[in-house]
FIPA-977021 format. One record per residue: residue in three letters; x, z, y of N, C-alpha, C in turn. Coordinates in steps of 0.2 Angstrom, whole numbers, plus 2048, in hexadecimal, padded with zeros to 3 digits. Each point is the difference from the previous one (the first is absolute). Layout:
AlaXZYXZYXZY
...
//
This chain:
Unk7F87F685D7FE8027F98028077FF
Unk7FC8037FC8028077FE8008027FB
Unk8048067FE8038007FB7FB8007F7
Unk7F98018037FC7FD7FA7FF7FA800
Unk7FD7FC8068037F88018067FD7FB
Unk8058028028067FE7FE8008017F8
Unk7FD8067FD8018007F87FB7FB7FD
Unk7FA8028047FB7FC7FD8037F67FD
Unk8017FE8088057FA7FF8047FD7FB
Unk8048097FF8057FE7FB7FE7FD7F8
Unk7FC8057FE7FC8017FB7FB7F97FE
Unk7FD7FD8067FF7FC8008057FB7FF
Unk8047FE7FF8047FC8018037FC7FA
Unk7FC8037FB8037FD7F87FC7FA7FC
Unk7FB7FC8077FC7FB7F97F98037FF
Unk8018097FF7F98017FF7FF806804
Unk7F98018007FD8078068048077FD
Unk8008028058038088017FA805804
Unk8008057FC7FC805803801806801
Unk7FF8048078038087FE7FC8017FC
Unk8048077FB7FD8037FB7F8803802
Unk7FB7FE7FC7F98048017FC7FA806
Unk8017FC8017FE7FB8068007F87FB
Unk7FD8017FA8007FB7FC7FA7FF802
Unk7FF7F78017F87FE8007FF8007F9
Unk7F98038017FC7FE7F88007F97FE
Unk8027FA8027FE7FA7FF8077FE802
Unk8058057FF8097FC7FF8017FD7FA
Unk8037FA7FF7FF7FB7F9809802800
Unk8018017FA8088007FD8047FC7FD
Unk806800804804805801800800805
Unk8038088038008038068068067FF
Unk8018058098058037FE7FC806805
Unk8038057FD7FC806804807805804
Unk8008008038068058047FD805802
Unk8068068027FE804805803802804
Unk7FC8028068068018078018067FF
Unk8077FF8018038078008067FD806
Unk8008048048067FF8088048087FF
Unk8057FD8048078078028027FE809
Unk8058058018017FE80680A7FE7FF
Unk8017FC8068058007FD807804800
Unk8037FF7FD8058087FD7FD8047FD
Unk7FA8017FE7FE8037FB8018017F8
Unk7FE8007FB8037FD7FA7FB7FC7FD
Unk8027FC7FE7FD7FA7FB7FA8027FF
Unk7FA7FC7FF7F98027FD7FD7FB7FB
Unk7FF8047FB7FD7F97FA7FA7FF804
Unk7FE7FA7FE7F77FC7FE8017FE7FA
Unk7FA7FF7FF8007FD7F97FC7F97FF
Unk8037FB7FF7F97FA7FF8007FF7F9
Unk7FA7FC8007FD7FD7F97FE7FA7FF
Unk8017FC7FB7FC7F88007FC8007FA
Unk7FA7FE8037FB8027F97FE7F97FE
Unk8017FF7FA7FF7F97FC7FB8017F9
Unk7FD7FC8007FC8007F88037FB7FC
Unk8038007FB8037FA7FC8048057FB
Unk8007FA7F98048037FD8067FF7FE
Unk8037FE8068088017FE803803808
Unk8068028008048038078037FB802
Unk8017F97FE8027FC804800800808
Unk7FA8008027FE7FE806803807803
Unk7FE8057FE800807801807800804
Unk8047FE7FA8068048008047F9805
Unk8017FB8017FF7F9804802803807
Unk7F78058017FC801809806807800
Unk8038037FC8028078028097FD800
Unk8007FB7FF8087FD8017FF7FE807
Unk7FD7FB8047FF800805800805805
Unk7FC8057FE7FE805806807805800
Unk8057FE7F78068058038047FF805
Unk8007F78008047FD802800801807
Unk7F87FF8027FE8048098028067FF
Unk8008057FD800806802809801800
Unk8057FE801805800803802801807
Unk7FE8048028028048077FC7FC806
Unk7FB7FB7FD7FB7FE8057FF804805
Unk8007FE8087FF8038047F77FE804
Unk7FC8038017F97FF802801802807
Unk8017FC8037FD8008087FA803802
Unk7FF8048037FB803805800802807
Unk7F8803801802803807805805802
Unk7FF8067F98048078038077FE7FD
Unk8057F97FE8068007FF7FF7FB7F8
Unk8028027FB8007FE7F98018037FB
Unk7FC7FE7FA8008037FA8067FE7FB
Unk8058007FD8037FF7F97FE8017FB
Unk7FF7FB7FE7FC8007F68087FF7FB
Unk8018057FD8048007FA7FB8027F9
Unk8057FC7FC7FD8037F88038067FF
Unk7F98047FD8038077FC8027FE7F8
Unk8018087FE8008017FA7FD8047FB
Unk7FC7FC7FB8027FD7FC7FA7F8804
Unk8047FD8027FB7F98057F78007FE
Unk7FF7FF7F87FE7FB7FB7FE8017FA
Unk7F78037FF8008037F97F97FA800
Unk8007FE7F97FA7FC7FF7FB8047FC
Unk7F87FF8017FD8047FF7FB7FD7FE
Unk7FD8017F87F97FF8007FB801801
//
């Protein structure tokens, strides 16, 4: 698997679809989460991405639920691939909710 394999998986892994950013089908039903690949090499320094969970509802329940979850995986999870692995930690500030 490679290392877009690998995020793609990851992202996918929450219950609901995940998709690189700009790679949304027109006929995605929500919620869903949108990421972006961003890689480094290792020893490099740290590189953000950014993901998103897109919900339609009027409360942040669920919202804020699927982003406890995903912090919970992004603790030093390590992604297996072909060229070695990726490490997902949380930045800062994690977590802005947004209408």
């Amino acid at each position: 698997m490679n290392k877009y394999q690998a995020l793609h998986a990851f992202w996918n892994s929450f219950g609901v679809s995940g998709y690189e950013e700009n790679t949304i089908p027109k006929d995605a039903k929500l919620p869903y989460i949108t990421y972006e690949v961003v890689t480094n090499s290792l020893g490099d320094n740290s590189t953000a991405m950014t993901a998103r969970v897109w919900d339609k509802s009027n409360s942040w329940t669920y919202l804020n639920s699927k982003v406890e979850e995903i912090a919970t995986a992004l603790n030093g999870t390590r992604l297996v691939c072909d060229e070695g692995y990726i490490v997902l930690y949380r930045g800062e500030p994690f977590s802005n909710n947004i209408t």
